[in-house]
BAGUSE-869989 format. One line per 10 residues: number of its first residue (from 0); for each residue x, y, z of N, C-alpha, C, O. Coordinates in nm, 4 decimals. Example, Ala and Ser with C-alpha at 12.3 -4.5 7.8 and 13.67 -1.06 7.14 Angstrom:
BAGUSE-869989
0> 1.3190,-0.5690,0.7800,1.2300,-0.4500,0.7800,1.3200,-0.3300,0.7800,1.4236,-0.3319,0.8465; 1.2850,-0.2250,0.7080,1.3670,-0.1060,0.7140,1.2900,0.0030,0.7870,1.3409,0.1138,0.8039 $
***
This chain:
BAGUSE-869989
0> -1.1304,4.6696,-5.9684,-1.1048,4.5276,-5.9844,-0.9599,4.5110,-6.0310,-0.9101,4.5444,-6.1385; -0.9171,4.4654,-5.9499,-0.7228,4.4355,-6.0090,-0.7061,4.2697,-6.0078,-0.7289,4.2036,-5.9065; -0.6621,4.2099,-6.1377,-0.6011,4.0769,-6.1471,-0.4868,4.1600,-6.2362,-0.4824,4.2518,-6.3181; -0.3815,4.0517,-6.1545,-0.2383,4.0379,-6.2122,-0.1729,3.9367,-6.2012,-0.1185,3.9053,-6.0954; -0.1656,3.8578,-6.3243,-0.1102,3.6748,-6.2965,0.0139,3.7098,-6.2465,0.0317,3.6615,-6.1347; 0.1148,3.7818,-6.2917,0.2318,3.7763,-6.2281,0.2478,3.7901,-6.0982,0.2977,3.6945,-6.0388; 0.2145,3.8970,-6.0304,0.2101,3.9607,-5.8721,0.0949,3.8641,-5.8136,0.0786,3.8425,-5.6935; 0.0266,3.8157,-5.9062,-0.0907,3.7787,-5.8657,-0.1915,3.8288,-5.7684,-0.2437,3.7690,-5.6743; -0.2071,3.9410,-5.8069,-0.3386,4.0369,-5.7241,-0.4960,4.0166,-5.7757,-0.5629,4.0937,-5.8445; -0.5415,3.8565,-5.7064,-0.6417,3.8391,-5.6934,-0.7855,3.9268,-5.6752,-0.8921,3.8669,-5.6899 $
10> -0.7843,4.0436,-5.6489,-0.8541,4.0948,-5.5731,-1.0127,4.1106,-5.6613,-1.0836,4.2092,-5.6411; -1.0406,4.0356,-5.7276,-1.1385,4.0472,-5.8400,-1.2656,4.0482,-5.7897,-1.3472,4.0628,-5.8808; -1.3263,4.0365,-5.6578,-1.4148,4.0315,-5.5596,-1.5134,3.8521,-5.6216,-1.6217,3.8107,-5.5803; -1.4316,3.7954,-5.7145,-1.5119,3.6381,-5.7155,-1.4665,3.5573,-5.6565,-1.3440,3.5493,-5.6467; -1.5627,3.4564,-5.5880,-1.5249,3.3420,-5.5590,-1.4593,3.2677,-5.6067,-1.3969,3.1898,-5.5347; -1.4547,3.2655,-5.6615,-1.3575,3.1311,-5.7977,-1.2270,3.1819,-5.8211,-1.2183,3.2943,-5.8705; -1.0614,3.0792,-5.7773,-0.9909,3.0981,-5.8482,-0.9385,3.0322,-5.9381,-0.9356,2.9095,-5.9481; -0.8804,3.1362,-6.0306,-0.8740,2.9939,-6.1600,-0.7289,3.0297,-6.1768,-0.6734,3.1191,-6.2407; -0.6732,2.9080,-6.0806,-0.5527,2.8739,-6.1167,-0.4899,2.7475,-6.0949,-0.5744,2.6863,-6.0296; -0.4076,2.6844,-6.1083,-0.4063,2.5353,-6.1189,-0.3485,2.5391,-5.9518,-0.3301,2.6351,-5.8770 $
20> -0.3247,2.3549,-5.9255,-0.2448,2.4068,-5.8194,-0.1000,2.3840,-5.7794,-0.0535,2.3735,-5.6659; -0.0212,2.3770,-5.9312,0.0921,2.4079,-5.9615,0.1349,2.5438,-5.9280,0.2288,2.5950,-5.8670; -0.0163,2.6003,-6.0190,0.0184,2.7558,-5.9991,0.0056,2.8136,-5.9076,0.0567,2.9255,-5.9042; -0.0706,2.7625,-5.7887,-0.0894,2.8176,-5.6638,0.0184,2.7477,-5.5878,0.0123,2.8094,-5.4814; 0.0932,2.6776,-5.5761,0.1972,2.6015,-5.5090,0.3414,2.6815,-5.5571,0.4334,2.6786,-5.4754; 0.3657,2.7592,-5.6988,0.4628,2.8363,-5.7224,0.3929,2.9887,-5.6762,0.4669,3.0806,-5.6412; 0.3069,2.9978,-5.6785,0.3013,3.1611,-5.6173,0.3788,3.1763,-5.4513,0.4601,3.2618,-5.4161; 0.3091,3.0386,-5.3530,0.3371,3.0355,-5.2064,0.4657,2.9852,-5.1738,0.4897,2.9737,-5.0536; 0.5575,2.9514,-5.2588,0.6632,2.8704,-5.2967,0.6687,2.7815,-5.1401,0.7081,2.7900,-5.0237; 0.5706,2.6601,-5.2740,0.5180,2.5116,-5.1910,0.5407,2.4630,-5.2669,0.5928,2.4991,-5.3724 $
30> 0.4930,2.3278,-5.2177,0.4987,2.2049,-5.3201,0.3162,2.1841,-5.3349,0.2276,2.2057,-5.2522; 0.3094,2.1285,-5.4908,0.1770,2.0941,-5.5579,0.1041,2.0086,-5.4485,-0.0117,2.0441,-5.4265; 0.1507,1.9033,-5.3770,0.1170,1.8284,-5.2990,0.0702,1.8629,-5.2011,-0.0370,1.8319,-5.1492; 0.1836,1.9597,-5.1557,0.0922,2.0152,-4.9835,-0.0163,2.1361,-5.0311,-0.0941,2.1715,-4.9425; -0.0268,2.1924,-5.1421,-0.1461,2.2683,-5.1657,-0.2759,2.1612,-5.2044,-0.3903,2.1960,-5.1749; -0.2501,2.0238,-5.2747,-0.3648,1.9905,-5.2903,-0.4148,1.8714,-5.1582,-0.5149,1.7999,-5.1624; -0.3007,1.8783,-5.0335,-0.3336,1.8561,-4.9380,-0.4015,1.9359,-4.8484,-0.4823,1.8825,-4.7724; -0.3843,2.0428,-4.8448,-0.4385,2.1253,-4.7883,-0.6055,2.1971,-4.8543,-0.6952,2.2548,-4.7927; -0.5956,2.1695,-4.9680,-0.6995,2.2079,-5.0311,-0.8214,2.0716,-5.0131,-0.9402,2.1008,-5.0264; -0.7907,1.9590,-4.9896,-0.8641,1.8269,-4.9588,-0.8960,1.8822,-4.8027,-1.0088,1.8742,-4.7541 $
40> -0.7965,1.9317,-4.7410,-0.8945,1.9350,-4.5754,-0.9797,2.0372,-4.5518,-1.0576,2.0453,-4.4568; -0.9558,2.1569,-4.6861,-1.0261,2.2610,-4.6868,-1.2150,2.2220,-4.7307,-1.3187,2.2746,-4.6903; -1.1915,2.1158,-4.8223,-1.2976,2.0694,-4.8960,-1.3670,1.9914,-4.8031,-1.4880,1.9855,-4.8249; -1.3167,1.9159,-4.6841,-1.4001,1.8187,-4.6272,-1.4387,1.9255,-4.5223,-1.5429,1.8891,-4.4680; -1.4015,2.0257,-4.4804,-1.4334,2.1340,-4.3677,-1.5195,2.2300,-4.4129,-1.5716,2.3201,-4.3471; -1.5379,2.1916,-4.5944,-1.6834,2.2822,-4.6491,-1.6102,2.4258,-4.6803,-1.6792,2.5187,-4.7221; -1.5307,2.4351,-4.6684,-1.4751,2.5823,-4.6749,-1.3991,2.6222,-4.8537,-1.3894,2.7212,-4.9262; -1.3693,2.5110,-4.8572,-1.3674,2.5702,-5.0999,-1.4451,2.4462,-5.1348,-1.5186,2.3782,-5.0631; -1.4140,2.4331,-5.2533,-1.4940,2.3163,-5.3995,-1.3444,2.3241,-5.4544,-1.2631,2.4158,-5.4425; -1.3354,2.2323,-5.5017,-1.2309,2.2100,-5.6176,-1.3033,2.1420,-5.7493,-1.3782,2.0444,-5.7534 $
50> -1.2585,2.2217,-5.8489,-1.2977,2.1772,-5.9829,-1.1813,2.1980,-6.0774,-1.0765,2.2507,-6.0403; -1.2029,2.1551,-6.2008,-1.1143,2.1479,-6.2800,-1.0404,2.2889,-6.3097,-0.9214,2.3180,-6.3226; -1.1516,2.3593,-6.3149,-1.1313,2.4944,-6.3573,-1.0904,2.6096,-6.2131,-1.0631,2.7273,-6.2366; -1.0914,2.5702,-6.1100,-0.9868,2.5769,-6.0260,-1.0580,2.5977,-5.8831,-1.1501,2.5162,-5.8804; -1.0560,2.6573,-5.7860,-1.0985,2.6584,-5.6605,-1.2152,2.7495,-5.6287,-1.2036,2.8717,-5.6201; -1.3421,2.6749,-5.6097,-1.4660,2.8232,-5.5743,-1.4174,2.8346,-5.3530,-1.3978,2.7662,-5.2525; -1.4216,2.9209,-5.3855,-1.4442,2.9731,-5.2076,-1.5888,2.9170,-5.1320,-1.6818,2.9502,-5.2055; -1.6260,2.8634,-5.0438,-1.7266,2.8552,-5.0212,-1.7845,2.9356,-4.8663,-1.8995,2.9591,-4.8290; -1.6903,2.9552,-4.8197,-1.6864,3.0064,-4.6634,-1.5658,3.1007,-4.6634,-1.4665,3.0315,-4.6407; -1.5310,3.2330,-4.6795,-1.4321,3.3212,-4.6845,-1.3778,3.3772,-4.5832,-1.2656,3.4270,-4.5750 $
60> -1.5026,3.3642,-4.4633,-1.4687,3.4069,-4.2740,-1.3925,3.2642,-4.2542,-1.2885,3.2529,-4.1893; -1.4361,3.1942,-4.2967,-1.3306,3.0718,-4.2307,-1.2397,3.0726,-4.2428,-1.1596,3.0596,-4.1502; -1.1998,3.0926,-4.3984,-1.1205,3.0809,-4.5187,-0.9717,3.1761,-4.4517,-0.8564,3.1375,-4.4323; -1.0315,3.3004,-4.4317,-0.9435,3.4266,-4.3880,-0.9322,3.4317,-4.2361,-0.8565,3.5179,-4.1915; -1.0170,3.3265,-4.1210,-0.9768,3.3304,-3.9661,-0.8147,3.2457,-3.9534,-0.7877,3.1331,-3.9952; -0.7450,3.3206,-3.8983,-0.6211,3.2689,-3.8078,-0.6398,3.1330,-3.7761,-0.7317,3.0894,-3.7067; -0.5150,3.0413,-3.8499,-0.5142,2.9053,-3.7679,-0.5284,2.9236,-3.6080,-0.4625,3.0123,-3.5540; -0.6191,2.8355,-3.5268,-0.5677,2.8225,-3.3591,-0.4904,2.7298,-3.3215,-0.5285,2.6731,-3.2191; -0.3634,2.6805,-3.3813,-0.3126,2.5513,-3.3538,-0.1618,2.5728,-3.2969,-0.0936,2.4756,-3.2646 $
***
């Protein structure tokens, strides 16, 4: 099991990440906006949850398939 906030090596095998989405918008170096835009089309497509305490995965084959666009 490896977490590392800095490198940020998620690899903790849970669904849930708990990070804001400031903090996920400075890891991808984005803006807060287009992550919690993108995280709203993720949510209506059933594929995460957003909660306070930060993003559950709900669909991870989706999550991890190649945009087709």
């Amino acid at each position: 099991m490896a977490v590392q906030k800095r490198g940020l090596m998620l690899r903790t095998g849970s669904k849930i990440i708990s990070l804001t989405q400031e903090q996920i918008a400075k890891y991808i170096s984005s803006a807060r906006e287009v992550v919690s835009g993108t995280l709203k089309y993720f949510v209506g497509e059933c594929i995460v949850e957003v909660a306070r305490n930060g993003v559950c995965i709900t669909d991870k084959k989706r999550l991890q398939a190649p945009a087709l666009s």
